[in-house]
C-alpha atoms as a printed R data frame, in Angstrom:
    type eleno elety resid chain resno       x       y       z
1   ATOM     1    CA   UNK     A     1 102.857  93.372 160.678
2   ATOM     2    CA   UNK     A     2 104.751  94.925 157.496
3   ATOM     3    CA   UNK     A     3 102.310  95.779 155.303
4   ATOM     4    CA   UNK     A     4 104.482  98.331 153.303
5   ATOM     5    CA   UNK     A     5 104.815  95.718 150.495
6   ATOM     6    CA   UNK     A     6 101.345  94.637 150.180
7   ATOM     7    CA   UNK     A     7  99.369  95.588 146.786
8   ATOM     8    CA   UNK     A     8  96.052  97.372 147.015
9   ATOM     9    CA   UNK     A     9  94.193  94.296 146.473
10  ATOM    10    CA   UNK     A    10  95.765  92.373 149.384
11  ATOM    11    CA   UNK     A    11  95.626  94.753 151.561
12  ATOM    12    CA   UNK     A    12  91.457  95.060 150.970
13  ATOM    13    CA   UNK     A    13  91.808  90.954 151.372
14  ATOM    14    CA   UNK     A    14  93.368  91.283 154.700
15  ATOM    15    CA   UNK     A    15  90.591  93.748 156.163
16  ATOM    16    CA   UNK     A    16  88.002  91.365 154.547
17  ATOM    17    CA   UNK     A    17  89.862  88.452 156.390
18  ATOM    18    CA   UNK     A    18  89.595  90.843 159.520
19  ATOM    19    CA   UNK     A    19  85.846  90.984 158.975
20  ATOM    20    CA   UNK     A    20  85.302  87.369 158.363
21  ATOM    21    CA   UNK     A    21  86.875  86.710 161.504
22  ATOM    22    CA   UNK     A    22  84.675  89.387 163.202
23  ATOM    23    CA   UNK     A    23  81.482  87.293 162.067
24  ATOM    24    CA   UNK     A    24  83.410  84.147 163.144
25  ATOM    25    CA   UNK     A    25  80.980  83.540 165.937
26  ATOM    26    CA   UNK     A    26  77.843  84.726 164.265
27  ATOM    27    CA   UNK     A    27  77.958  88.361 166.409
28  ATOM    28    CA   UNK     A    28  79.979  91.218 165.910
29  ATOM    29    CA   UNK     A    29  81.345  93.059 168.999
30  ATOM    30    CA   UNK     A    30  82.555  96.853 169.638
31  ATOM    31    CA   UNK     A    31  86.324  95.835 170.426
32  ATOM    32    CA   UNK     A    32  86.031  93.795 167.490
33  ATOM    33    CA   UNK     A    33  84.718  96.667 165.085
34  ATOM    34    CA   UNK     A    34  87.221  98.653 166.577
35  ATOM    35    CA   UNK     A    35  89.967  96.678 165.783
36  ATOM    36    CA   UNK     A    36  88.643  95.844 161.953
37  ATOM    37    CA   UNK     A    37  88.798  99.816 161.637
38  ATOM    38    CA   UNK     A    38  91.842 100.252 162.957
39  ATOM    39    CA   UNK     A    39  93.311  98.060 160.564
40  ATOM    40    CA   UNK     A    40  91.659  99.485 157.699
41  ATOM    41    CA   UNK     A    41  93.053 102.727 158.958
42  ATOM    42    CA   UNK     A    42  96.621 101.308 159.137
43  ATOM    43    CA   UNK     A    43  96.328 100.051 155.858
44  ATOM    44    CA   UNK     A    44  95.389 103.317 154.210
45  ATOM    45    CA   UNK     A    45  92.595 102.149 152.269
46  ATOM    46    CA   UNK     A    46  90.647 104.780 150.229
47  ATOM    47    CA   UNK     A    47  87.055 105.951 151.375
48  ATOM    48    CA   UNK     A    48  85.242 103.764 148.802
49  ATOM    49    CA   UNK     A    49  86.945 100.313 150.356
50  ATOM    50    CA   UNK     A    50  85.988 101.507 153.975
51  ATOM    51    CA   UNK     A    51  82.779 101.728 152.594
52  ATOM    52    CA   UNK     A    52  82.727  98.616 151.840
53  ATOM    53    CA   UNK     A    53  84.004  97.257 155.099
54  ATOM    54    CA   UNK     A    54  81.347  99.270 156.861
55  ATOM    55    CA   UNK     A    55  79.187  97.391 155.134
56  ATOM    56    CA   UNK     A    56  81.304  93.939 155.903
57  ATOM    57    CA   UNK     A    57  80.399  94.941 159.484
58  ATOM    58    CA   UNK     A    58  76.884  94.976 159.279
59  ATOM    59    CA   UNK     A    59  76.487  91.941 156.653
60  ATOM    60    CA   UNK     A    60  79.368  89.103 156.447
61  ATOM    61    CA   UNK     A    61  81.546  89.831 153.463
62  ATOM    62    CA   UNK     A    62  82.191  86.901 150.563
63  ATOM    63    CA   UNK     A    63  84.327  84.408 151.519
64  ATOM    64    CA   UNK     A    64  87.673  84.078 149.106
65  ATOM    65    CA   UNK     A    65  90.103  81.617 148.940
66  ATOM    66    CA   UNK     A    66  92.790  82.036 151.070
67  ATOM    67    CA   UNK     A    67  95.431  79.816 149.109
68  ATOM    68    CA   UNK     A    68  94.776  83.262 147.143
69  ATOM    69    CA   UNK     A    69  96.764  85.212 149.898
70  ATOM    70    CA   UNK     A    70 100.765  85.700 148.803
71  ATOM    71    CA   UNK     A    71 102.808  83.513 151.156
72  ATOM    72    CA   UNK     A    72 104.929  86.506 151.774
73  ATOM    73    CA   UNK     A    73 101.787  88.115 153.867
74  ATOM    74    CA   UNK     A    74 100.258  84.875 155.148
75  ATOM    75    CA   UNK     A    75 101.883  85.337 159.056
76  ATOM    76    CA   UNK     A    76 100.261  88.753 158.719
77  ATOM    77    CA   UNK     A    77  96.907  87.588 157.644
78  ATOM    78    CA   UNK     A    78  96.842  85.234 160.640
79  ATOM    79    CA   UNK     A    79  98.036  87.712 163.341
80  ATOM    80    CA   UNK     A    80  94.801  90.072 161.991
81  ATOM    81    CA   UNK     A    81  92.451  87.371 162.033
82  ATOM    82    CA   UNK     A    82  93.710  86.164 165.669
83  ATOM    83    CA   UNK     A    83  93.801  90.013 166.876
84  ATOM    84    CA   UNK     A    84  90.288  90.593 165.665
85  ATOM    85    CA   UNK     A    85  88.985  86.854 166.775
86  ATOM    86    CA   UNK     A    86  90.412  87.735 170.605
87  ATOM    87    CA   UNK     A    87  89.146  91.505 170.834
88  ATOM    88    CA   UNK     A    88  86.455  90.685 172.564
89  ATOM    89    CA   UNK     A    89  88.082  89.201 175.364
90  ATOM    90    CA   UNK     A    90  87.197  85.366 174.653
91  ATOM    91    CA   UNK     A    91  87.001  82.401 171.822
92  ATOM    92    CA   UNK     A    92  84.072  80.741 171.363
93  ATOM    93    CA   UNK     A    93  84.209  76.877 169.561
94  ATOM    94    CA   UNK     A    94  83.471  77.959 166.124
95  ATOM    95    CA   UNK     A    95  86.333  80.671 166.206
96  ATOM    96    CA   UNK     A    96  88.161  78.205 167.536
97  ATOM    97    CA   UNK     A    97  87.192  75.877 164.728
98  ATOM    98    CA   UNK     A    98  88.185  78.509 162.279
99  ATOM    99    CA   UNK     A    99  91.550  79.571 163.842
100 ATOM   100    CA   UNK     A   100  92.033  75.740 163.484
101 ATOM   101    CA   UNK     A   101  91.647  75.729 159.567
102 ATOM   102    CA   UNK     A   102  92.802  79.072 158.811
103 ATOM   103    CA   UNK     A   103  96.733  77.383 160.313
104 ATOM   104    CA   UNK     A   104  96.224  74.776 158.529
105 ATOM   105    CA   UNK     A   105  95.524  76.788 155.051
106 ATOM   106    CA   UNK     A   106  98.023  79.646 155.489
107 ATOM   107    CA   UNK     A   107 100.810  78.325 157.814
């Protein structure tokens, strides 16, 4: 995943993608935590966004749009979502369901 050109913005967007995933299934498990901050790591943000993902983790964070995600970082928004979705060692019909859409939207 190269996300050397991604702004600020996007790259908050793809750890609140990361987190929506997480809560795909209603229940949010360690290897899927782990992976959410280990992307938010990667991506550098700043204290006050991992804040805010902390708090992703323990409430769902707002949905967005995700024809709002550049199609230049689309393949990387999927590959998070999936990584974070199979953490946990299984997929369960509604992350199925999602995995479903989110192709459909960003693919």
């Amino acid at each position: 995943m190269n996300v050397d050109t991604m702004s600020p913005t996007t790259r908050k967007k793809l750890v609140q993608m990361a987190c929506i995933a997480a809560w795909a299934d209603l229940e949010i498990h360690d290897a899927e935590r782990q992976v959410v901050f280990e992307l938010a790591t990667q991506l550098a943000l700043p204290g006050t966004d991992l804040s805010e993902v902390e708090s992703w983790l323990r409430e769902p964070p707002p949905d967005f749009d995700p024809y709002e995600i550049p199609n230049e970082h689309r393949a990387a928004f999927l590959e998070a979502f999936l990584e974070v979705i199979t953490a946990d060692g299984r997929i369960d019909p509604e992350e199925s369901e999602t995995i479903r859409l989110l192709r459909e939207l960003v693919v």
